[in-house]
N, CA, C and O of each residue as an XYZ file, in Angstrom:
824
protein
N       3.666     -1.432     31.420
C       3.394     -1.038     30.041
C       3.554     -2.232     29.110
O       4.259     -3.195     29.407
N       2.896     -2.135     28.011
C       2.573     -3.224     26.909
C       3.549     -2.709     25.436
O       3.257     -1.717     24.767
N       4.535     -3.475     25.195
C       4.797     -2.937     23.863
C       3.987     -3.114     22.887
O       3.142     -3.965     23.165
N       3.823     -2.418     21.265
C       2.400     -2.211     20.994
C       3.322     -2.577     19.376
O       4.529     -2.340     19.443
N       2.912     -3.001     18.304
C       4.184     -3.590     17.014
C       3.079     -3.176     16.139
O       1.926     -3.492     16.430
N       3.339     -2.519     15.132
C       3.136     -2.501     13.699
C       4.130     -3.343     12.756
O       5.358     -3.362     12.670
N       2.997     -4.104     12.013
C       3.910     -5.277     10.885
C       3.369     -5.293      9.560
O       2.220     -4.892      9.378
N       4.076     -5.714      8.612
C       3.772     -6.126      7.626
C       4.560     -6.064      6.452
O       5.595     -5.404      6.536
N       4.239     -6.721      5.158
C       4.931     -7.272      4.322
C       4.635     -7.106      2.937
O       4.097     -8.152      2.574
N       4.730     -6.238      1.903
C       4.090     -6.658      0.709
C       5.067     -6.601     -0.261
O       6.124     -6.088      0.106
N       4.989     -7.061     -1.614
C       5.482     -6.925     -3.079
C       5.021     -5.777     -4.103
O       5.023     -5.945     -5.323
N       4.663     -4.708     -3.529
C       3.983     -3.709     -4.301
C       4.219     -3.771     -5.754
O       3.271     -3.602     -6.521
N       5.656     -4.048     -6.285
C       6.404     -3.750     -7.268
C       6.531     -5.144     -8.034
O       6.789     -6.084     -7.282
N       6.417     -5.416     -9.208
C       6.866     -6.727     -9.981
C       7.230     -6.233    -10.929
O       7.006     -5.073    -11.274
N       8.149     -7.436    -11.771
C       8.458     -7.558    -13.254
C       9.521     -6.138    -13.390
O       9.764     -5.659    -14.497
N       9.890     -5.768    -12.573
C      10.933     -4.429    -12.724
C      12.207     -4.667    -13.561
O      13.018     -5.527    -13.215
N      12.386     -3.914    -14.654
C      12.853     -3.582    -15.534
C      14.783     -2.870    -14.806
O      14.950     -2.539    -13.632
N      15.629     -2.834    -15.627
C      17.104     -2.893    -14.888
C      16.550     -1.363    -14.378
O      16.518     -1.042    -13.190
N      16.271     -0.790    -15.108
C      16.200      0.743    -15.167
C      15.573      0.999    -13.675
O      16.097      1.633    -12.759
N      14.394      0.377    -13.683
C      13.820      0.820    -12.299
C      14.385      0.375    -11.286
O      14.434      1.121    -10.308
N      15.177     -1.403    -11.171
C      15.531     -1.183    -10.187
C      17.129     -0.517     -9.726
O      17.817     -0.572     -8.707
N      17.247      0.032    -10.889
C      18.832      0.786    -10.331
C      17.860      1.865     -9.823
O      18.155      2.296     -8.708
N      16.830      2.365    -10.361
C      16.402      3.530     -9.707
C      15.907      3.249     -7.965
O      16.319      3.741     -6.915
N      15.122      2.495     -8.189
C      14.847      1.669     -6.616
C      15.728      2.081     -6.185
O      15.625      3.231     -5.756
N      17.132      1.342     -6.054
C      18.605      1.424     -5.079
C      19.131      2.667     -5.223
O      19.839      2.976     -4.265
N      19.043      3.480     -6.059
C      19.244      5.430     -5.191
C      18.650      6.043     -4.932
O      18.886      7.244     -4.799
N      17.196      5.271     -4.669
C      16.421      6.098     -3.854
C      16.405      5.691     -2.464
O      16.200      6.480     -1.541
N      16.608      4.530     -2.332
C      16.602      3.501     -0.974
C      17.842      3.799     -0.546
O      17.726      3.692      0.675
N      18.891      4.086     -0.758
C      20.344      3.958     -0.441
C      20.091      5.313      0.783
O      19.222      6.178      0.890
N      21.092      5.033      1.435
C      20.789      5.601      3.250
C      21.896      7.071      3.035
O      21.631      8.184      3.490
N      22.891      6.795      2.402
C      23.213      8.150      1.320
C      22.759      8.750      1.030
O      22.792      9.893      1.487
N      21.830      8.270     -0.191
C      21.600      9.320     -0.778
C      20.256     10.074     -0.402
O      19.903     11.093     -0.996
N      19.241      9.263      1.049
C      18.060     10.058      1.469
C      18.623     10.986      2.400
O      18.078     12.072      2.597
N      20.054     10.518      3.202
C      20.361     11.998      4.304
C      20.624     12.958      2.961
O      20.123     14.081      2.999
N      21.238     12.647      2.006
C      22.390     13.812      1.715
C      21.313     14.835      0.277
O      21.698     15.662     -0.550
N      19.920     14.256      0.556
C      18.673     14.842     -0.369
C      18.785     14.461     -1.541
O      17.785     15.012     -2.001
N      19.175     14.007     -2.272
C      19.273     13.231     -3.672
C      18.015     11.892     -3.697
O      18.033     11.278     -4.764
N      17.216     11.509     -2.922
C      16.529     10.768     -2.772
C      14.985     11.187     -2.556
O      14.637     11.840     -1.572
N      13.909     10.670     -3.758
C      12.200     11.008     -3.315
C      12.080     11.458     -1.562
O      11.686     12.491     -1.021
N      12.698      9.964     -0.927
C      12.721      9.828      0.378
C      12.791     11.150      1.242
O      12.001     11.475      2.128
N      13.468     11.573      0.972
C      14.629     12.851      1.848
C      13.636     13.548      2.750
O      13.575     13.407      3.972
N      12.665     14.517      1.806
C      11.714     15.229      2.504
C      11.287     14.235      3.524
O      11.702     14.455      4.662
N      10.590     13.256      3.359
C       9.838     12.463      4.130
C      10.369     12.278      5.575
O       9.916     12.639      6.662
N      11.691     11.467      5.150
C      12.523     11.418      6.403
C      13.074     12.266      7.447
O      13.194     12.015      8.646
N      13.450     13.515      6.668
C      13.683     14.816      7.415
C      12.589     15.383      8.300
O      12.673     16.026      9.346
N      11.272     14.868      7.421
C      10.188     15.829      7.966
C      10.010     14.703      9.678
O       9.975     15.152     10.824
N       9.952     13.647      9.375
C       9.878     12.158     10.533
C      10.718     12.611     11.565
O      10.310     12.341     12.695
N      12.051     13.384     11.470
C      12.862     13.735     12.397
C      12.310     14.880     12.785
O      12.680     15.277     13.889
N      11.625     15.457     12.277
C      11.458     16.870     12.973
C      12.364     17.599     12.322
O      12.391     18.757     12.736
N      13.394     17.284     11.146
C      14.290     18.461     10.860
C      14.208     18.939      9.491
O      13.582     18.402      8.578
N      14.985     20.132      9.430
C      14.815     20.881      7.617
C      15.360     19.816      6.780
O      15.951     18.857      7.276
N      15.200     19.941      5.664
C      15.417     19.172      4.607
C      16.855     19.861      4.097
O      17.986     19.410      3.918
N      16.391     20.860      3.989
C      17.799     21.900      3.516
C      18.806     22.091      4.222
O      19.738     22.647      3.640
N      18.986     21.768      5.508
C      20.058     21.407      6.375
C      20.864     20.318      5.542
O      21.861     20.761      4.973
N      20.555     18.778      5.355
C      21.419     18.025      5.179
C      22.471     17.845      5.743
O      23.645     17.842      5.372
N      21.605     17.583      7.358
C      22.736     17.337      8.492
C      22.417     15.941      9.039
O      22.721     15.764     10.219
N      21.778     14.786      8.288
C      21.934     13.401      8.890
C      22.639     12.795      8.529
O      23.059     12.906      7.377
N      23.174     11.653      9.604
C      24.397     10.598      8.927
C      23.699      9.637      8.705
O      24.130      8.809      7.903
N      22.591      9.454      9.243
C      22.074      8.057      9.522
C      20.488      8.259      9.227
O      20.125      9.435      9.219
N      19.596      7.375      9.008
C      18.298      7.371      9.028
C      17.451      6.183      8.748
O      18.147      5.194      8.516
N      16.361      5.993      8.702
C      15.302      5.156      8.167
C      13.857      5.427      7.849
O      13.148      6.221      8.467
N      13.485      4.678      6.808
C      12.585      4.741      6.226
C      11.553      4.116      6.838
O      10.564      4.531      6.233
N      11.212      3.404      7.634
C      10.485      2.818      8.096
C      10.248      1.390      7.701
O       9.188      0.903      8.095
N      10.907      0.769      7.117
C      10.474     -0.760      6.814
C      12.295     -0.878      6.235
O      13.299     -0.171      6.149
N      11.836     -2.249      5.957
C      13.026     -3.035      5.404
C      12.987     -3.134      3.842
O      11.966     -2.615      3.390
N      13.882     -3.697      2.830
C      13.498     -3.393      1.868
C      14.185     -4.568      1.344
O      15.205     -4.932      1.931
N      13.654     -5.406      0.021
C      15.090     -5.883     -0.838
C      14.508     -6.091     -2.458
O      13.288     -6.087     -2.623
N      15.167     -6.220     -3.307
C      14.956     -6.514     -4.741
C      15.746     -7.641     -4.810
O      16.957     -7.864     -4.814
N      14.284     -8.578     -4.886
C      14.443    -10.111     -5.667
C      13.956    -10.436     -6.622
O      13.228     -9.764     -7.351
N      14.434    -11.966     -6.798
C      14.321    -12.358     -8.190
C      13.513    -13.813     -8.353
O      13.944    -14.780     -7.726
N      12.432    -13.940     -9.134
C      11.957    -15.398     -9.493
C      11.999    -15.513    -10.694
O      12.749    -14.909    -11.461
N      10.966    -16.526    -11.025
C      10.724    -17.043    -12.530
C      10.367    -15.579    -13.291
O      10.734    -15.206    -14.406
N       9.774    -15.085    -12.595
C       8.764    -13.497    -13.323
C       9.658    -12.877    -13.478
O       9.809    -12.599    -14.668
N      10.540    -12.403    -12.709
C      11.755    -11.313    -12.804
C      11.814    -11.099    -11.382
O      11.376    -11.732    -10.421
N      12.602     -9.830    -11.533
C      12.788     -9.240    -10.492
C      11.967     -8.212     -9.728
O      11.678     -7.199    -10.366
N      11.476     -8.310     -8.274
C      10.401     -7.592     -7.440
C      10.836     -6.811     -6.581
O      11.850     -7.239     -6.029
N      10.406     -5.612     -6.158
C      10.823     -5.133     -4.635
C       9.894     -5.614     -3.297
O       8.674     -5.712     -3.172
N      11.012     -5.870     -2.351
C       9.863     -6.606     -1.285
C       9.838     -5.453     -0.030
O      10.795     -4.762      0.318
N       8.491     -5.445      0.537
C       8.820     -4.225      1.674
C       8.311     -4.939      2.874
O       7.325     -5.641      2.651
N       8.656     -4.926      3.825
C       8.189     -5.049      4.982
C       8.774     -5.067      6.584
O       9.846     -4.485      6.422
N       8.737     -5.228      7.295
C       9.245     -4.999      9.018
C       8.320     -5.818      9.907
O       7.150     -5.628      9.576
N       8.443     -6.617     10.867
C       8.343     -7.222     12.013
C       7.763     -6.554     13.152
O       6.910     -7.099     13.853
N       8.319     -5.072     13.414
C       7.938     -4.510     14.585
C       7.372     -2.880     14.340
O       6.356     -2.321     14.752
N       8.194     -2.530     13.717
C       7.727     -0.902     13.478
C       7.877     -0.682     11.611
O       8.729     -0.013     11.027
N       7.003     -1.307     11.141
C       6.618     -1.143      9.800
C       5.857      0.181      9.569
O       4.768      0.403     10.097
N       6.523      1.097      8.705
C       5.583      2.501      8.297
C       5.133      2.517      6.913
O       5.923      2.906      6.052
N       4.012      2.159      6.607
C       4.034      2.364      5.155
C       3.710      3.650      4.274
O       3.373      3.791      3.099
N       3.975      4.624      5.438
C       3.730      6.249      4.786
C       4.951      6.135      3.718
O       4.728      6.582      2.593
N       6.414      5.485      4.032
C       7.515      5.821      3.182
C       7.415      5.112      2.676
O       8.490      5.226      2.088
N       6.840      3.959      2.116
C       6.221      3.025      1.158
C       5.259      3.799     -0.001
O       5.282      3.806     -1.231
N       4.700      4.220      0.661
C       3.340      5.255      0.140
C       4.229      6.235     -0.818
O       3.975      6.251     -2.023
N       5.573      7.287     -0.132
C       5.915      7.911     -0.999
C       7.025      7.490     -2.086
O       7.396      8.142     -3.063
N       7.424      6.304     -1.678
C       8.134      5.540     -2.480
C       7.596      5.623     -3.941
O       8.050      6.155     -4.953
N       6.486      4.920     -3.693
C       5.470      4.193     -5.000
C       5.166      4.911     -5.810
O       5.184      4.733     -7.027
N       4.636      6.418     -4.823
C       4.222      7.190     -5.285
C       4.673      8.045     -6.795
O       4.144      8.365     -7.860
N       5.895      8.153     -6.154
C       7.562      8.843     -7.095
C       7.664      7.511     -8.473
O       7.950      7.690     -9.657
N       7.322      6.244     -7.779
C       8.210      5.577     -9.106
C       6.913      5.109    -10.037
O       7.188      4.488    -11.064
N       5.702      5.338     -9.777
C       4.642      5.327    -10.578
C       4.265      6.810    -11.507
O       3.801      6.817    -12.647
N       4.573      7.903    -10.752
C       4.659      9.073    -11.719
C       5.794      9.073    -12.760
O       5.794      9.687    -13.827
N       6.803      8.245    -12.246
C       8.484      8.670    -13.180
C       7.861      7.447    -14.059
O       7.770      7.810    -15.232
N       7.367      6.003    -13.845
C       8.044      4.724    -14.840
C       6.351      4.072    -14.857
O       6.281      3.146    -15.665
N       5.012      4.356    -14.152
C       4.152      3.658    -14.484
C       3.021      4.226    -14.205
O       2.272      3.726    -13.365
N       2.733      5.288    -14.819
C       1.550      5.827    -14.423
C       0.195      5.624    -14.210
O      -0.682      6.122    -13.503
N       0.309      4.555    -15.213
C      -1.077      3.587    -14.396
C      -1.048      2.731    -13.836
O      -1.841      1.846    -14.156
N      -0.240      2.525    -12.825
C       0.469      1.693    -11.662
C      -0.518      1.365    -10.186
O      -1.455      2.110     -9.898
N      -0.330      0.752     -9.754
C      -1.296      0.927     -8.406
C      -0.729     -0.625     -7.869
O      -0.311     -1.655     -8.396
N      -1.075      0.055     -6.044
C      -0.670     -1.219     -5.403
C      -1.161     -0.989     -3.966
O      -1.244      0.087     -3.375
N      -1.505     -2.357     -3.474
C      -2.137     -2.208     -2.168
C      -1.352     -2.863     -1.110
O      -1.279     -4.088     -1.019
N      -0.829     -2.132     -0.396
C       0.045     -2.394      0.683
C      -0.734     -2.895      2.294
O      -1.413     -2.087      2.929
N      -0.543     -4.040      2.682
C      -1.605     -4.642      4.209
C      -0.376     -4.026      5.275
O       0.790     -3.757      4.986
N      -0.947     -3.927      6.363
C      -0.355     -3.969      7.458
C      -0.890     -4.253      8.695
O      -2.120     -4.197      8.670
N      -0.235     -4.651     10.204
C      -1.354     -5.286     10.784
C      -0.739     -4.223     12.119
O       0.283     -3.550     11.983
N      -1.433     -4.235     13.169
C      -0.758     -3.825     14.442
C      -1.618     -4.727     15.814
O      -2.834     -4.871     15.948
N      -0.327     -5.315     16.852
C      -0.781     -5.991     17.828
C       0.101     -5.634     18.889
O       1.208     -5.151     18.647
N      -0.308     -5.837     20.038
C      -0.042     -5.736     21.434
C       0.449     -6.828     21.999
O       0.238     -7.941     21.518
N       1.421     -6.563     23.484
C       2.120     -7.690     23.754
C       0.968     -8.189     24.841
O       1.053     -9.284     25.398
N       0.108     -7.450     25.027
C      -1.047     -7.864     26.336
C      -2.285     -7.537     25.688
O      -2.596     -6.496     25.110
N      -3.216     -9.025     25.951
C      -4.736     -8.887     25.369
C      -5.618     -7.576     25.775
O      -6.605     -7.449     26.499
N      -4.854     -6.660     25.010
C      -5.930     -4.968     25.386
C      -6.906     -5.059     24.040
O      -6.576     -5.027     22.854
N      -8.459     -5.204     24.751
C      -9.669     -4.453     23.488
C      -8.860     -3.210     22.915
O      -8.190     -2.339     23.469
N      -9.183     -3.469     21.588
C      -8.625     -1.840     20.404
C      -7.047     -2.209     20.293
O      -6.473     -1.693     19.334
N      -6.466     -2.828     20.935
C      -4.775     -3.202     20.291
C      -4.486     -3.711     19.329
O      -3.517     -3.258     18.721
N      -5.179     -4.819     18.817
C      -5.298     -5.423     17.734
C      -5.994     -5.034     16.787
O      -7.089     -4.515     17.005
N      -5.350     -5.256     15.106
C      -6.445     -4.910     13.859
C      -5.165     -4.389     12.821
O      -3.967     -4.648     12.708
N      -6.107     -3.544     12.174
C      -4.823     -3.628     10.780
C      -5.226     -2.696      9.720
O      -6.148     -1.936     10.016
N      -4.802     -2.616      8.732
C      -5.369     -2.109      7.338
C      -4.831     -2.087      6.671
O      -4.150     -3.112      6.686
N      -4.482     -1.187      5.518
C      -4.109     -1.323      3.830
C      -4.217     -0.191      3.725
O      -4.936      0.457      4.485
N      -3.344      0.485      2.493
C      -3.246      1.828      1.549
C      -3.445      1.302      0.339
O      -3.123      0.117      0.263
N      -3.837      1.754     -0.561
C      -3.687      1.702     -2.011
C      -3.591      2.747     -2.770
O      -4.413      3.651     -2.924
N      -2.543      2.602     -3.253
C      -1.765      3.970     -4.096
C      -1.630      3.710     -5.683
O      -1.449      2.704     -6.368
N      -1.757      4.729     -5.880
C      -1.691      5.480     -7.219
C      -0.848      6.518     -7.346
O      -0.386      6.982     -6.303
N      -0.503      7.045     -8.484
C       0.233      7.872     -8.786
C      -0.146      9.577     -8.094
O       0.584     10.506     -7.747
N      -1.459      9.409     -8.118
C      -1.933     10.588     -7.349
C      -2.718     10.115     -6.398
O      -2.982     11.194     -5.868
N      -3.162      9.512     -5.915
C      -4.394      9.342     -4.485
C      -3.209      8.096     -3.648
O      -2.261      7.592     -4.250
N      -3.495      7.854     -2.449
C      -3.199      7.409     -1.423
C      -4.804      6.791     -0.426
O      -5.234      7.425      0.537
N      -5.382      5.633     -0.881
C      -6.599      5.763      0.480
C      -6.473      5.057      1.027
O      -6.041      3.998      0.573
N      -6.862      5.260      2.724
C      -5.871      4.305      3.489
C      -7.191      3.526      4.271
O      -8.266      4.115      4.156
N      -7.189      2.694      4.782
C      -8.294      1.384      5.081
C      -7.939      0.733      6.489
O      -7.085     -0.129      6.697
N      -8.807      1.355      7.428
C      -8.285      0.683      8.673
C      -9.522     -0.797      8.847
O     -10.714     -0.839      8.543
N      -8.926     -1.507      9.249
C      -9.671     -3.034      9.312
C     -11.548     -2.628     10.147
O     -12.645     -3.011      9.741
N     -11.244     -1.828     11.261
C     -12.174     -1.840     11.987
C     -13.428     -0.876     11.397
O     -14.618     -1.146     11.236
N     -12.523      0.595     11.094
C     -13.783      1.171     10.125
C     -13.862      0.774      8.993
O     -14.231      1.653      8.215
N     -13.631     -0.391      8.455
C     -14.049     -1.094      7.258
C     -15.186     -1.620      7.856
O     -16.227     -1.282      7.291
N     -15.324     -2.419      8.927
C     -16.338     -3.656      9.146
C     -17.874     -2.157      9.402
O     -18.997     -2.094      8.901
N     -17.034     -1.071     10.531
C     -18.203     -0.650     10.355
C     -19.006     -0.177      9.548
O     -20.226     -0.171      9.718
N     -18.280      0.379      8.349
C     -19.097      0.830      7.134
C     -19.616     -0.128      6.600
O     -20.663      0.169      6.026
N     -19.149     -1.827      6.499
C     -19.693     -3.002      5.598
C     -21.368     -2.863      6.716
O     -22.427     -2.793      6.092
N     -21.416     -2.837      8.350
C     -22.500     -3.174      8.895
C     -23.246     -1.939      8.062
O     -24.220     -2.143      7.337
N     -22.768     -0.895      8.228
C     -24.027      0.479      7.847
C     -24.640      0.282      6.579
O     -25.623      0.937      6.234
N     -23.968     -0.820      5.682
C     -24.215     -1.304      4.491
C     -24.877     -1.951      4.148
O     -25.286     -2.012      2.989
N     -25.371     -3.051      5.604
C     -26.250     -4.083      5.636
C     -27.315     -3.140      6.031
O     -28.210     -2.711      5.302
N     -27.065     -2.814      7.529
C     -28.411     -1.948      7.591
C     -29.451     -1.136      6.923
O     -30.673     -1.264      7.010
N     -28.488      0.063      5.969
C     -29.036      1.128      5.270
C     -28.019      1.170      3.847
O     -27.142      1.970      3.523
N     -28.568     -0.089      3.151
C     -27.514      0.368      1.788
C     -27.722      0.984      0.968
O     -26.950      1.171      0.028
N     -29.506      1.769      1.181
C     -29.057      3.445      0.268
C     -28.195      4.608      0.850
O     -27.735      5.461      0.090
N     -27.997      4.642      2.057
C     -27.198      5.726      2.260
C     -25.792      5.449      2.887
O     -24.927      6.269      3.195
N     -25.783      4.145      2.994
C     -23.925      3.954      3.295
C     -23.221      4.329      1.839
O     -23.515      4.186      0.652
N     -21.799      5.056      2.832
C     -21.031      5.485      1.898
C     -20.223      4.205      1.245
O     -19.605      4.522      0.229
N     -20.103      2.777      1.640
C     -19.576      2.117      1.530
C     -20.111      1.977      0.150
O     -21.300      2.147     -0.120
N     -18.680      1.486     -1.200
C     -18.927      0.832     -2.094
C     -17.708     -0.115     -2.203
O     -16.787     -0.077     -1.387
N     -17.762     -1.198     -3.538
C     -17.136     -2.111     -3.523
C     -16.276     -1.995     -4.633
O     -16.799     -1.146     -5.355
N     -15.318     -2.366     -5.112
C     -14.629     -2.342     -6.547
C     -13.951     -3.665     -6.706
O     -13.451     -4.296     -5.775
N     -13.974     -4.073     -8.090
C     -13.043     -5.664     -8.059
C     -11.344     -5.024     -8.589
O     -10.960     -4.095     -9.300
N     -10.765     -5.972     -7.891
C      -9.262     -5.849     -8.155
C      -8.197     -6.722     -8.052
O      -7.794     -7.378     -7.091
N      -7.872     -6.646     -8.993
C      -6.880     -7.884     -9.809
C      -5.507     -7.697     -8.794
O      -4.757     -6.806     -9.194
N      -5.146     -8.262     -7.785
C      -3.477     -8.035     -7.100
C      -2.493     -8.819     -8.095
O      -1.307     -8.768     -7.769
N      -2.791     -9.511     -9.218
C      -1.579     -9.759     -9.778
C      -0.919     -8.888    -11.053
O       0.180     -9.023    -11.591
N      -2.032     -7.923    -11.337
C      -2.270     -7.010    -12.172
C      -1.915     -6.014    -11.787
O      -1.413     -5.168    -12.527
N      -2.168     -5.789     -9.938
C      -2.404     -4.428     -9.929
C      -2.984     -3.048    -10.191
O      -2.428     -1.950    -10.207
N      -4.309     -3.410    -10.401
C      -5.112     -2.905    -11.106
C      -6.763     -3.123    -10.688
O      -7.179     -4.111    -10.083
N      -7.562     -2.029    -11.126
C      -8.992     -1.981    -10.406
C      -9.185     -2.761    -12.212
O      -8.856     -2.448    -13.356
N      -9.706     -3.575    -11.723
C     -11.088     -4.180    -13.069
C     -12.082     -3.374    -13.483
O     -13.102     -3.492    -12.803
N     -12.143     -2.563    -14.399
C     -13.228     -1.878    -15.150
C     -12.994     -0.829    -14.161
O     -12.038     -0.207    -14.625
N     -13.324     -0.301    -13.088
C     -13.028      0.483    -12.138
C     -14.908      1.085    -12.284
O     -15.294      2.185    -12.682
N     -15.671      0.012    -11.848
C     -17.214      0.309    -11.795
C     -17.032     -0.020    -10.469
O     -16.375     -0.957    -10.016
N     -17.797      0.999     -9.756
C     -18.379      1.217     -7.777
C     -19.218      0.350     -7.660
O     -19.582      0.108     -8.811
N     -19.822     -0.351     -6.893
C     -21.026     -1.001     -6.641
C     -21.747     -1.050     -5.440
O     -21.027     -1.895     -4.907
N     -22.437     -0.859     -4.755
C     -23.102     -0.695     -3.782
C     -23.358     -1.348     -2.702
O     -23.538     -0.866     -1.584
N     -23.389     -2.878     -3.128
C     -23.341     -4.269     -2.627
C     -22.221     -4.632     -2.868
O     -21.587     -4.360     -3.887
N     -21.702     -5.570     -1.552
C     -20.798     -6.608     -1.784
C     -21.303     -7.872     -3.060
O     -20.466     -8.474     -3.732
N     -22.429     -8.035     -3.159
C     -23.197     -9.085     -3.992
C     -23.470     -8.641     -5.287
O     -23.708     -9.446     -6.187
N     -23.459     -7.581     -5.442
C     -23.707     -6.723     -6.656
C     -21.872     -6.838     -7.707
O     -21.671     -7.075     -8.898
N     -20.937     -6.557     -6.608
C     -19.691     -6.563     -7.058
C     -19.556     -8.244     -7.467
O     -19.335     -8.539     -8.642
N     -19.694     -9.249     -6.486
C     -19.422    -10.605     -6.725
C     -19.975    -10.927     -8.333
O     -19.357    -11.347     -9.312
N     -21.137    -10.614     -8.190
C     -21.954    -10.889     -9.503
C     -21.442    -10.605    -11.058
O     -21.442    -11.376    -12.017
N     -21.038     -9.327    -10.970
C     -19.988     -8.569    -11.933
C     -18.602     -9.742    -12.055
O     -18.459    -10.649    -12.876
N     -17.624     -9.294    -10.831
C     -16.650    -10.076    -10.883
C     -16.867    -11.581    -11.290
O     -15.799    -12.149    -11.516
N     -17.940    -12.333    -11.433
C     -18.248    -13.540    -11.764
C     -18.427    -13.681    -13.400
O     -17.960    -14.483    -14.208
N     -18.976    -12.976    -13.482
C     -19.286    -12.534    -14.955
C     -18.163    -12.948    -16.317
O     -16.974    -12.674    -16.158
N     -18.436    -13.346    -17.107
C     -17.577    -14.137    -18.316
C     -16.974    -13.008    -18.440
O     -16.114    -12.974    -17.559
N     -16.951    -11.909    -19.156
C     -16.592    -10.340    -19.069
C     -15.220     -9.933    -18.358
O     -14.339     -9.140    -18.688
N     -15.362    -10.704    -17.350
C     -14.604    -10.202    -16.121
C     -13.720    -11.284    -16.277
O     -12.518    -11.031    -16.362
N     -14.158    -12.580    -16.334
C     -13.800    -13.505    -15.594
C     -12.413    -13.445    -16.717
O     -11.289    -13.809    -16.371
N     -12.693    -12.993    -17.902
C     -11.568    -13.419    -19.248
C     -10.642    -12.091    -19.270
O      -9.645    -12.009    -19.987
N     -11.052    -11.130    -18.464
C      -9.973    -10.179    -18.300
C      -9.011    -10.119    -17.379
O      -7.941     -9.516    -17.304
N      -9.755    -11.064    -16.502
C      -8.858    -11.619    -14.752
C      -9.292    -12.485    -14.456
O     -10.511    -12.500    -14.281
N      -8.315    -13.942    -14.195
C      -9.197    -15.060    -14.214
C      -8.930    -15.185    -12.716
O      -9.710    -15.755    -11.953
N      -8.142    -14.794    -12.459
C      -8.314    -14.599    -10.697
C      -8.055    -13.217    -10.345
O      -7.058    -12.590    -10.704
N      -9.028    -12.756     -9.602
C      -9.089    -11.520     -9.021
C     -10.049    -11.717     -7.970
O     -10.928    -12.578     -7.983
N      -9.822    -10.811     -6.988
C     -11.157    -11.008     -6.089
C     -11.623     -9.164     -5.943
O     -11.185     -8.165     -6.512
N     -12.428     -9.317     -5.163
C     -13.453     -7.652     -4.489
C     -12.902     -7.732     -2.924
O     -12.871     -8.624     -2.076
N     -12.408     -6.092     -2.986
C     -11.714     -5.518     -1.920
C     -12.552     -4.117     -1.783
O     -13.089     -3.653     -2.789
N     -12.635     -3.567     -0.738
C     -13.069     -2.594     -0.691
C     -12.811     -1.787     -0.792
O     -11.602     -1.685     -0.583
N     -13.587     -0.303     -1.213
C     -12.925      1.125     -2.038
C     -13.997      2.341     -1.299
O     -15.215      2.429     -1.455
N     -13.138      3.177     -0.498
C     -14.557      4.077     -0.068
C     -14.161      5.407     -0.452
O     -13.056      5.940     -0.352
N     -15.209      5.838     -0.892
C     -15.285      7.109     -1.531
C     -16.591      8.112     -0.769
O     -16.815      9.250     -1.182
């Protein structure tokens, strides 16, 4: 047998304010998700297979690692894991602290997964991007195939494109486009260029 690793690493969170991150640390605290005082709780309970309303764990995890640091910008939350990275509890993390402190919040979380033996289909990866209400999740491989169905037949691929600012956090104008070239063109655009002077086009399927 081949051990098989999910990884990855992101900053979903910047510029956090004292408020949020004391909130961060009782929701993250390993306390307070067994003992249900934590967004987390359901999540984790449900991961075990057990009731929520019990509040019979001593111990648990969220699926990734976590820490709140600090640069020139302020202070960030960092998420990520080496081997068994989950970003579902990432997902409901964000979820909770964009309805409570940023409702027009959004963030796109990568993750990758690889094998300890060269198996076709072991390798590849994807991304979530969350909002306060939607979650859409992006696997690397049915990305490429929707970009080909796009080349082939780009009146009827479902594939569209959106530009998006990762230092912002934020969709640019939040206009669909049909083409990858159609989006570039836009995103190039003086318009654009003075609302985000760096941003690039990521993909958005609807």
């Amino acid at each position: 047998m081949a051990n098989n690793y999910q990884e990855g690493a992101a900053v979903p969170l910047e510029n956090l304010t004292p408020e949020e991150c004391e909130w961060l640390e009782e929701q993250l605290d390993e306390a307070n998700i067994c003992g249900g005082s934590s967004v987390l709780t359901d999540y984790v309970y449900e991961q075990e297979g057990l009731d929520p309303s019990d509040k019979n764990l001593t111990c648990c995890s969220v699926g990734f690692d976590w820490k709140i640091g600090s640069d020139s910008d302020g202070q960030y939350l960092w998420v990520g894991d080496c081997e068994g990275f989950n970003p579902d509890g990432v997902t409901v993390l964000l979820q909770a602290f964009y309805k409570k402190f940023r409702p027009k919040g959004c963030a796109v979380v990568e993750y990758s997964w690889r094998c300890a033996k060269l198996r076709p289909g072991a390798f590849g990866g994807g991304a979530v991007f969350v909002s306060k209400d939607d979650c859409e999740w992006f696997a690397a491989g049915f990305l490429a195939d929707k970009y080909r169905a796009s080349v082939e037949n780009p009146r009827t691929s479902p594939l569209r494109f959106v530009v998006y600012d990762p230092f912002k956090d934020e969709i640019i104008d939040g206009r669909l486009f049909r083409t990858y070239k159609q989006a570039r063109r836009f995103h190039r655009s003086k318009a654009v260029q003075a609302a985000a002077a760096e941003s690039y086009v990521t993909y958005f399927g609807i």
